[in-house]
N, C-alpha and C positions, 0 to 999 in steps of 0.2 A: 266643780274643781276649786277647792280652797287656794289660798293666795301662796304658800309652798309650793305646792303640785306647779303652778302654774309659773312661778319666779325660775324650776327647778328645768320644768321642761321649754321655757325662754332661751335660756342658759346653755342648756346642749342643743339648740338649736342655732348659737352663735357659732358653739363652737364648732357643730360641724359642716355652718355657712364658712366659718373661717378656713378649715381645713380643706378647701373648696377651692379657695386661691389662691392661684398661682402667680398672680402677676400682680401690677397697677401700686396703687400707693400703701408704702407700709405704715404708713404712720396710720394712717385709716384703719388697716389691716388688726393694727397691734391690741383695738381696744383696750386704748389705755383709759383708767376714769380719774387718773389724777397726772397734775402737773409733773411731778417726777417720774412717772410712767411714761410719759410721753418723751420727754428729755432725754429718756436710756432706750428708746426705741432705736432712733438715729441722729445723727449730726442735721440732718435736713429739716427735722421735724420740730415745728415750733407749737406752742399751747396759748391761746388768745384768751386774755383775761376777763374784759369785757361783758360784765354781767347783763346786756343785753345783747350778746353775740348770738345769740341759739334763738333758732326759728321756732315757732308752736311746731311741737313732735319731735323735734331732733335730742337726741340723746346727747349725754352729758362727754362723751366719748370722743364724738366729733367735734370737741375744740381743739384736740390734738389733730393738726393736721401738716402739710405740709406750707414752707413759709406764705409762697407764691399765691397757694389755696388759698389762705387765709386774706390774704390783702384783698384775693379779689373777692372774697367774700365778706368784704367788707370791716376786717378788724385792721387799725392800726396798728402801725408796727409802733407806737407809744404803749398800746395792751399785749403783742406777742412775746413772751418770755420764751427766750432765746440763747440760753447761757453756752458763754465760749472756753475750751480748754485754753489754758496760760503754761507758761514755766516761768521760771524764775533760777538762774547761776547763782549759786548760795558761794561758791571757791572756784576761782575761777587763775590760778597761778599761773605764769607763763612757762612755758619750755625752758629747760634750759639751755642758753648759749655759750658754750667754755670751748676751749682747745685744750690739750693736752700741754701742762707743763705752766699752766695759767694759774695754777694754786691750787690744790689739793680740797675738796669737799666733802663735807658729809654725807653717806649716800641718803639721809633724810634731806638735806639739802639741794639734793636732782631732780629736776621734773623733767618726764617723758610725755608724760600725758595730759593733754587739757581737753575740758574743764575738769574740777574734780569731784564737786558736789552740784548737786543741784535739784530743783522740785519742779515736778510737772502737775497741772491740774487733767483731768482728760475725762472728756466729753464722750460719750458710747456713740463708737464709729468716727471719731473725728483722730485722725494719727497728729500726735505731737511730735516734730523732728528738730534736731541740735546738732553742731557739728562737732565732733570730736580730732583731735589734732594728738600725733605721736611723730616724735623725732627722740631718735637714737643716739642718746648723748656720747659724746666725747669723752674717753677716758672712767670709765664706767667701772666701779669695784665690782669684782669676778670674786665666787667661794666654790670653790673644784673640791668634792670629796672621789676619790678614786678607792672605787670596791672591785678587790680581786678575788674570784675563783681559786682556792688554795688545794684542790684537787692535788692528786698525784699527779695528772697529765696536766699541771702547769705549772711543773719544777723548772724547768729551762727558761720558762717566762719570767718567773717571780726575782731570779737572777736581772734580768734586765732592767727590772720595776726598781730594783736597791738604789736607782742611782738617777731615777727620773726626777725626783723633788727637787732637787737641784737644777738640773736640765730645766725642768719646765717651769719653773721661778726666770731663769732667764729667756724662756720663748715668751710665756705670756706679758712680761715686762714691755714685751714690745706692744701689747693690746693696752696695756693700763699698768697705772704705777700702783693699784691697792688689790693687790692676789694676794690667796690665801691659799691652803691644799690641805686637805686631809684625807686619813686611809681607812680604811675596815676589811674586812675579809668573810669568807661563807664558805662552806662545804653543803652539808645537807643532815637535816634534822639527825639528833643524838641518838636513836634505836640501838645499835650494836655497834663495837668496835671492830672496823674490820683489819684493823694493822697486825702484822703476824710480829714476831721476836727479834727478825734482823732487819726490819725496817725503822728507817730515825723518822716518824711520823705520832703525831697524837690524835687521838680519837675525836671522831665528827663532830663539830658546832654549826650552829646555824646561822649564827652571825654573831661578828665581835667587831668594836670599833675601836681601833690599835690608837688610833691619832684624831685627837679635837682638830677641827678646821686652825689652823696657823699660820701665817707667816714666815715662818724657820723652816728652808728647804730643807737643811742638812740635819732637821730633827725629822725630818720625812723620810729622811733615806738610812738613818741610823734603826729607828723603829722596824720600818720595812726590811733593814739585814736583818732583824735576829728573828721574821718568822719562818717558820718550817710547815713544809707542804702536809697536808694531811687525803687519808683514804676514805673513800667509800663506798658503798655496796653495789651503786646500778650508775649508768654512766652520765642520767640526768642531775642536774645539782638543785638545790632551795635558794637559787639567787631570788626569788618573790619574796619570802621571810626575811631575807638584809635587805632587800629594797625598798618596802612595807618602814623598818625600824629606821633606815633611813629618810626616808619622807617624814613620818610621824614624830621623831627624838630630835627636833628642833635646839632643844637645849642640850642636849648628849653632844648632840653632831657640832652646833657651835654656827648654825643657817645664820647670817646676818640679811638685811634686807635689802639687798642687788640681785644681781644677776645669778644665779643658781645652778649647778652644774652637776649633775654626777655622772663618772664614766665608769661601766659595769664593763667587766675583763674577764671573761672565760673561755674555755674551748669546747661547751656542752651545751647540751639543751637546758630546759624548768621544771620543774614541777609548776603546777599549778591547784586550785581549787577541786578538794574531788582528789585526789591524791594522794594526799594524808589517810584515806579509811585504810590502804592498804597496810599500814604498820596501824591501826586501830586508830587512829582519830579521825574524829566526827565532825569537833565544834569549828563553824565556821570562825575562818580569820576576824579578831573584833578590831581590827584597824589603832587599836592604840599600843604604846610605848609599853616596853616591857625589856627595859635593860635594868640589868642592877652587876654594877662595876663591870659596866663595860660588852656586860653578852646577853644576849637575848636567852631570857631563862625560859619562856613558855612557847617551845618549840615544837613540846614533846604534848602539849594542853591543845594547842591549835592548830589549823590544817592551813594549808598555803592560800595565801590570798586570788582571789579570782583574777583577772586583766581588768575586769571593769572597774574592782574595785579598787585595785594600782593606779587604774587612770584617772581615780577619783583624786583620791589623795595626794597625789604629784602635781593636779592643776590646782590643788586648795594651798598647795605649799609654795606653787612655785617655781617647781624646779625642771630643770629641762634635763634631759637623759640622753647619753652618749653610749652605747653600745658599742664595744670594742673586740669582735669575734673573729673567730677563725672562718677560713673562708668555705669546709665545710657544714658549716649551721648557720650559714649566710643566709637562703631560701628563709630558714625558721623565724630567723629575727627580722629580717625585711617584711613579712608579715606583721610579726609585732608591732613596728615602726609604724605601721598603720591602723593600728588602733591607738596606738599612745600619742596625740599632739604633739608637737614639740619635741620631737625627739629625732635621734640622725642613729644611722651602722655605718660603724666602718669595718672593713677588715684586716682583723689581728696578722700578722707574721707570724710563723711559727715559735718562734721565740718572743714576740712582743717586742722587736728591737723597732718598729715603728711607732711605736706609742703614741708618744710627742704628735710626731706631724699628723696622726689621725686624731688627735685630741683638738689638734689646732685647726684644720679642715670641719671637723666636725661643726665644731663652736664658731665659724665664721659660715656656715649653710644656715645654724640654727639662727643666727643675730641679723642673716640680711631676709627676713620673713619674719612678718608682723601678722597674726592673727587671735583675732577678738573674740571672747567667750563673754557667755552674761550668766550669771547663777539662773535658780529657776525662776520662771514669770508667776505671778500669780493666776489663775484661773479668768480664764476669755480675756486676755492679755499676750497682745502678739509685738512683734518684735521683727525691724524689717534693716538690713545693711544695706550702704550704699559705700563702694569705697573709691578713691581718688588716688590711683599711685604716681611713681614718678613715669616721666614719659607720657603724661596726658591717659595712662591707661586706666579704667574703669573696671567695674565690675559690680556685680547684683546677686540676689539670693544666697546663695552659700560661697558664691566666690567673693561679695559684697565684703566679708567679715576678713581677708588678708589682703594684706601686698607683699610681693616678692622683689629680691634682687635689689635690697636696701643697703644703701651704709654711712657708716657713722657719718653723722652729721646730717642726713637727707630729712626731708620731714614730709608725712603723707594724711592724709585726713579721713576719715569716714564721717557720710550722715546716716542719722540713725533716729528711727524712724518706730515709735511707742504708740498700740494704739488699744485699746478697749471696748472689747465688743459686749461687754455688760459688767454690770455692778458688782465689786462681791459681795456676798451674802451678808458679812458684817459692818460693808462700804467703810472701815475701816481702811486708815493710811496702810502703803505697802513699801518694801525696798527691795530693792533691786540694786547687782553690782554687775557693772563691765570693765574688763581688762583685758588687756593683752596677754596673751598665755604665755608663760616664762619670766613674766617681768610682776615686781611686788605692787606698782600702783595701779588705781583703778579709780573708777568714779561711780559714786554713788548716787543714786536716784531715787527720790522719794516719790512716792506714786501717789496723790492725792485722788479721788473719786467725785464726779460731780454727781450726784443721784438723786438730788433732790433741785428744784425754783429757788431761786433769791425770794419769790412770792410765798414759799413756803414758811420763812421763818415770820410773816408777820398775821399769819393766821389767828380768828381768832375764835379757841371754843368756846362752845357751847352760846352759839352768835344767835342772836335774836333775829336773823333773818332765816336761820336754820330752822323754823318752826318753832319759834319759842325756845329755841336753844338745842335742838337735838342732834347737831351737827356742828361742824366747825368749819366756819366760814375761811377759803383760802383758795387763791388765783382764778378769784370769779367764781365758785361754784360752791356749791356745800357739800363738804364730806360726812355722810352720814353716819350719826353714833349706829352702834351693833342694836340689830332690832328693828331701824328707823328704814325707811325707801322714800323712795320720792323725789324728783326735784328741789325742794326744800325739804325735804325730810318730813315731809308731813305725815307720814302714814307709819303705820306698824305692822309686823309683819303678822300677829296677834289680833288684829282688831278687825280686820277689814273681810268682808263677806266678797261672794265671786258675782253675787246678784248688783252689790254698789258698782262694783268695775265694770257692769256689761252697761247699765243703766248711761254711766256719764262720759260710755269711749263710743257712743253711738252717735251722731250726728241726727237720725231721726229711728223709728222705731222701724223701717224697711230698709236701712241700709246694714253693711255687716259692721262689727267691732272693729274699730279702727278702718272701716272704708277696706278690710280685708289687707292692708298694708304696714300691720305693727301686733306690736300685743298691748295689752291694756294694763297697768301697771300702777298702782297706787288712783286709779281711778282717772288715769291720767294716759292716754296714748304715747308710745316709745314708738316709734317707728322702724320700719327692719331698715336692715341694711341693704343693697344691693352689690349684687358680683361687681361692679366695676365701682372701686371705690369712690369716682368721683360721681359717680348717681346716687340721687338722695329722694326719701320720700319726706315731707314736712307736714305741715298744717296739725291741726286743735285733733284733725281725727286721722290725719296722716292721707287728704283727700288732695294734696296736693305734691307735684315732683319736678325736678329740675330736666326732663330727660324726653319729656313727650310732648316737645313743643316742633314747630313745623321745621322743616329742613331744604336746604338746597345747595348742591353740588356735595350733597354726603355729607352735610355740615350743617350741625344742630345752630339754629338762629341765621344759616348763613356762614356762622363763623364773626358773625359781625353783633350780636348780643351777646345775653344770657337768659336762660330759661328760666321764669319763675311763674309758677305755680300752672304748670301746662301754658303759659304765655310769654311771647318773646319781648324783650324791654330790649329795643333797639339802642346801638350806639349811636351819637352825635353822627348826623350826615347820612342816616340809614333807615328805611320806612319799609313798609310791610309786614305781612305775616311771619315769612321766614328772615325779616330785617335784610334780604336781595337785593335791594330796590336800592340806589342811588344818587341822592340828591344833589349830587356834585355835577355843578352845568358841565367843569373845564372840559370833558371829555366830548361836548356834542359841538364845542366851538371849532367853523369851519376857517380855514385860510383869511377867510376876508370880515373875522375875527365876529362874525355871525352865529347864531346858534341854529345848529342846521342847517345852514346856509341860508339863511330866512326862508328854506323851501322848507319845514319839519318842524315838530315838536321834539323834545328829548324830554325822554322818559325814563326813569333809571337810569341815567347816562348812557342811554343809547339812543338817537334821533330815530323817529319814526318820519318819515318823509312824505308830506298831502301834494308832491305835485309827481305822480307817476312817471313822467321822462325821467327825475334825475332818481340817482342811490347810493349807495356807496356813506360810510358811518358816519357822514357829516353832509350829506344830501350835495354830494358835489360833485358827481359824476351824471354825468347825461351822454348814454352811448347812442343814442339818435338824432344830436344835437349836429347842425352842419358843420363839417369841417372835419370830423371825426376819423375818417378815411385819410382824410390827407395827413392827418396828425401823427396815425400810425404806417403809413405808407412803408417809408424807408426801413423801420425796425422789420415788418412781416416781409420784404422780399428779400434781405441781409438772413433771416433766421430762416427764411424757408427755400430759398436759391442761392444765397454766399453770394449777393449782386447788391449794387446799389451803392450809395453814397457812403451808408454806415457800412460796409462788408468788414471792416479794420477795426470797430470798435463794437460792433454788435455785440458782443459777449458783455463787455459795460453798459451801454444804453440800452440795450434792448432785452434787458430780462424780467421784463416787470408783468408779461402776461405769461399765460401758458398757450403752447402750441401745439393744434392738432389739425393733420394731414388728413386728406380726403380726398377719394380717386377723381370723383368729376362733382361738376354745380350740384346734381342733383342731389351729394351726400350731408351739400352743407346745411346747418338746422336754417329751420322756417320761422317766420312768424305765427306768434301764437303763445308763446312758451310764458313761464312766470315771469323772465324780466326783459328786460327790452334788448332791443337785437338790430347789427347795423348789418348791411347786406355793404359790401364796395367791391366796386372791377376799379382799378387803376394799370399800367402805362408803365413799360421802365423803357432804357433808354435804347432795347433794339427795335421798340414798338412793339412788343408782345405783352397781349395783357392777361393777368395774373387777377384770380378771385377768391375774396374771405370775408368773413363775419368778424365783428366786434362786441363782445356784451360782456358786463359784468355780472354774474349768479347769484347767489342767494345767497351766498356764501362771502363774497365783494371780492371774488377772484374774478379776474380780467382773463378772459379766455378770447382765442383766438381760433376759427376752424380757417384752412386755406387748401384753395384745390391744388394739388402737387404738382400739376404740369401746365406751364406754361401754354395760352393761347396766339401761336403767331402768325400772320399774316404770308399767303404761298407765295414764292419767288420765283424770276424766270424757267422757261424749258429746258433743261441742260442738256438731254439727249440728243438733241440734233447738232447742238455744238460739239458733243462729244462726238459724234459720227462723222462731222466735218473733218475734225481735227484729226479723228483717223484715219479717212481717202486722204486726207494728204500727208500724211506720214507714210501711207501704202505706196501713194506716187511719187514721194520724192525718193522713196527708196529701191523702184521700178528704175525711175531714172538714172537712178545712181549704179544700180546694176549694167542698164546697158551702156553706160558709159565706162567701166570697167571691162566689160565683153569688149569693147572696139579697141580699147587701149591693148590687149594682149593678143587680137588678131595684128594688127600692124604690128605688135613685137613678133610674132612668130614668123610673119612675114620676111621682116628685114634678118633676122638669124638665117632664114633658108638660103634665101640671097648669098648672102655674105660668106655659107659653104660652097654652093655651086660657084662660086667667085674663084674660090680658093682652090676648088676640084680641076679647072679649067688651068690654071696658074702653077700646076703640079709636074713635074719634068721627070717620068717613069724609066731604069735602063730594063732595054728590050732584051740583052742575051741571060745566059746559064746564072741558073740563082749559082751566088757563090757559095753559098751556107748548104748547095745540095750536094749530098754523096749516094754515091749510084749503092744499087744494094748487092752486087755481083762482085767478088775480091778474084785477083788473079793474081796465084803463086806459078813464080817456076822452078824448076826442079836442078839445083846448079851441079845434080850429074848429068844431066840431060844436057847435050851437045847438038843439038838439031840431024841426029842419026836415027 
């Protein structure tokens, strides 16, 4: 394999390790082989200059890394080139402060917007941000051109229009003392006449500009008496063709540099782009001026302009749009309203005898909302809002760029936020503008690139440490002329045989080229890269790695080195193979400020304890030590009966072991076990006693087993006293009975008495009940004379 074949398939070997991942560090990722490569990667990624930074094997790639890498990899940050984006406020004018009636300005003289120039440097990935500040000056010069539909079906309207320039000189007087008004008119492209013999009407124009922007209302409404209505063939009109010529004819129309206004007046729909083929035209609208005295002559040459390209032209000029329609093509234009910025509808009257107050309405919706446009960004150049309204309210992304519900006088801020996610191709300066849509100032940004090292400009070719000059020495490393490889540029891509490469990347004649861990490259080992950019292979034959050194708790060295060369280099206060191991006594020092308690050694900052009664991480527990029992007494019959001395605060004192219940003696553990173990019966205070274990585990938890049920001592017989207590409750109530039986014979006795008393005492009369009547009646007969 010649040194081509073999540089060729290195090469796509990168790149499709590169396309491989997904994650980890991109500076590593990006193999960059020079200082400004590495710089345009990301804002994170710095490049260490240090021409003894790079280990035998490491490539010239991995000095781009990230900052943090780098330091610990031993480059000062004196060697990391680190370049930061800057700005700089080139015009920086204040707002302006006036009242109304405080003297009269120049409208070059008003500032709405700060700052207004300025330069940013910007770093790929690093956002540059600035605040921007707009208040809505006072007394503000206004330029109103008013374009009317002159259709047939806006004769009654056009009446009313004769006598507004006046009217509306004295409404808007009340906004600002420096207004201005001007008129034009449209029907729809010139094709054919449609006006018959008895109509007072002239054939179709497309647009015509009756009145330059003025001053002189009553030249407004003189002008505006002598037009006459004209006809057309279908019921849409070319208001896009006079709205076009108005945007564009800057100098026709008389635009000064304020506030910008135009109110379009019809009772019909548009044409638009694509509309024009049907009377034969093709060529798209070309966006520029085309009056000559007064009328748009190439109406008949070009096709209606599209929306998007209206809405071009009207934010390049300026001007804010008032739609003034009937309330049938209300729907149509409330759409348009939303693709055009800056723009309001109101609805027409059928005569237009509102004009005025919808003019005025209009223009006070459009002036209290402020939103921020920027021309276009240059390529991988992004752009972010932040905005600040009144009322503490905020907003981000696309609601970032306006505030609403402003007025004169208020003042509200956006930050804004410029950032670059790579270089342009000619890193070439850029500009960019942001303004507020409707209004003529803006601020200008000049886009500087950073794409190259401050290390870069002091490079030097054709450097004698480049191999005799075949490279050009710059930010530590040699850049190879075309032809040249090598770490120093010492090889050609011409000269070298694949037999020299295998010869000198061998470490002995049984081992593989590069230890199987690189390719062999100017005679010289490159080592691969690995998936996780922060593993690295190193060494003369790439026999050595940061990544296969001993581990503990999942953590290469511990967590407490670094890995070099399969071998851990422990930090200050750390020993061992996986640097585990901790030299720091504080941790083994006991209460009585002993190490271990003088009963242990500490070893890695853990006491290993030589006198087996005691344990616990500073050898100061002894649960078989006397007294032990007594110690814990009160807390085990508080947590395991709700008794004792502590019952009221046992939830505080007593939660330092853990508790477990067990039916009788024989459940509780034995002797024998791996740590030592206290058996206690104690005593509470009804004389029942209670039994549990004390040990601390392997673990230096404090466990407690305890038998659940109390052992108490038998108490008297109670059944015979209870059997007592019952014959004599049976006899007193025998007794009691018959003592009630004799009390109610003697009462029955003396009642009987006491009749026979009364019976004897009784004085009966012996003859004829008087109450008796015999049952036998005797009549006599008083004819009957005893004959």
């Amino acid at each position: 394999m010649d040194l081509k074949l073999l540089l060729i398939s290195t090469s796509l070997g990168v790149i499709c390790y590169s396309s491989a991942q997904k994650e980890g560090n991109e500076c590593i990722k990006a193999n960059a082989k020079s200082c400004g490569e590495c710089i345009q990667v990301g804002a994170k990624c710095g490049w260490c200059m240090d021409p003894e930074f790079l280990k035998q094997g490491e490539a010239t790639l991995t000095r781009c890394d990230e900052l943090e890498s780098l330091r610990k990899r031993g480059c000062s940050s004196a060697k990391v080139e680190n370049p930061r984006g800057s700005q700089l406020v080139l015009k920086n004018k204040a707002v302006t402060n006036r009242n109304k009636g405080e003297g009269k300005l120049r409208p070059e003289d008003i500032t709405q917007i700060q700052p207004q120039k300025l330069n940013l440097s910007l770093r790929s990935g690093e956002p540059q941000s600035f605040n921007l500040k707009f208040k809505l000056a006072e007394d503000y010069p206004i330029d109103l051109y008013y374009l009317v539909d002159l259709s047939n079906s806006m004769k009654d309207d056009l009446e009313n229009v004769k006598n507004l320039g006046t009217q509306l000189m004295v409404e808007m007087s009340k906004i600002t003392s420096d207004f201005r008004i001007g008129f034009g008119s449209f029907v729809e492209k010139k094709l054919l006449n449609p006006c018959t013999g008895d109509q007072n009407c002239t054939s179709p124009f497309s647009y015509k500009n009756v009145l330059t922007l003025t001053s002189n209302g009553q030249q407004f409404n003189t002008l505006v008496g002598q037009q006459q209505i004209d006809e057309n063939l279908d019921s849409t009109e070319g208001g896009f063709d006079a709205i076009m010529q108005v945007a564009v004819c800057g100098e026709h129309i008389g635009w000064r540099n304020v506030t910008r206004l135009l109110v379009v007046s019809t009772d019909a729909g548009f044409h638009f782009a694509g509309d024009g083929k049907l009377g034969g035209i093709v060529l798209p609208n070309d966006g520029k001026c085309h009056l000559e005295n007064n009328m748009y002559t190439m109406s008949h040459y070009y096709d209606y302009p599209s929306i998007a390209h209206l809405v071009q032209k009207l934010s390049d000029n300026n001007i804010q749009t008032i739609f003034a329609i009937t309330e049938e093509f209300q729907p149509v234009y409330m759409e348009l309203k939303n693709l055009i910025p800056k723009s309001a509808v109101g609805t027409l009257s059928a005569n237009s005898s509102n004009v005025i107050n919808l003019i005025i309405d209009a223009y006070n919706s459009l002036s209290s909302e402020v939103i921020l446009e920027n021309s276009k960004l240059p390529e991988g150049v992004t752009i972010m809002y932040q905005s600040r309204c009144k009322n503490g309210l905020t907003g981000e992304g696309e609601m970032g760029r306006k505030c609403s519900n402003i007025s004169i006088g208020d003042e509200v801020s956006f930050t804004i936020s410029i950032t670059a996610k790579q270089c342009p191709k000619m890193g070439k300066p850029e500009s960019i503008k942001i303004k507020p849509l409707g209004f003529n100032e803006e601020v200008e940004i000049t886009l500087n690139f950073i794409c190259e090292c401050d290390c870069h400009k002091d490079g030097i070719e054709n450097s004698e440490i480049c191999h005799n000059g075949n490279g050009t020495y710059e930010c530590g490393t040699c850049r190879c002329n075309e032809g040249r490889i090598g770490r120093q540029c010492e090889c050609s891509t011409n000269e070298v045989t694949s037999e020299d490469l295998d010869k000198s990347c061998r470490k002995d004649n049984g081992t593989d080229i590069c230890s199987n861990n690189g390719d062999c490259v100017c005679g010289a080992c490159e080592c691969k890269k690995r998936e996780s950019p922060e593993e690295r292979y190193s060494g003369m034959f790439c026999e050595c790695d940061n990544f296969n050194c001993d581990r503990s708790n999942n953590k290469l060295c511990g967590g407490h080195g670094r890995c070099e060369c399969r071998v851990c280099i422990c930090e200050a206060n750390w020993t061992g193979s996986a640097c585990d191991c901790s030299l720091d006594t504080t941790t083994c020092l006991a209460s009585n400020k002993q190490i271990c308690n003088g009963r242990g050694t500490c070893e890695c900052g853990t006491c290993k304890c030589t006198d087996p009664k005691f344990q616990g991480p500073t050898c100061e527990i002894c649960p078989t030590c006397p007294g032990v029992c007594e110690q814990h007494k009160e807390c085990v019959q508080c947590r395991a009966f709700g008794t004792g001395e502590k019952k009221d605060t046992c939830e505080r004192d007593c939660s330092y072991f853990n508790l477990i219940k067990v039916k009788d003696r024989d459940k509780l553990p034995q002797p024998g076990q791996a740590f030592p173990l206290m058996h206690c019966k104690e005593r509470d205070a009804n004389d029942c006693w209670f039994y549990y274990t004390y040990a601390v585990n392997n673990k230096t938890e404090k466990e407690v087993h305890v038998v659940e049920t109390l052992d108490c001592p038998a108490g008297p017989d109670i059944i015979p006293i209870v059997a007592g207590v019952v014959a004599g409750i049976v006899l007193i109530g025998l007794a009691l009975l018959l003592i009630w039986k004799l009390l109610m014979i003697i009462h029955d006795r003396r009642e009987f008495a006491k009749f026979e008393k009364e019976k004897m005492n009784a004085k009966w009369d012996t003859g004829e009940n008087p109450i008796y009547k015999s049952a036998v009646t005797t009549v006599v007969n008083p004819k009957y004379e005893g004959k």
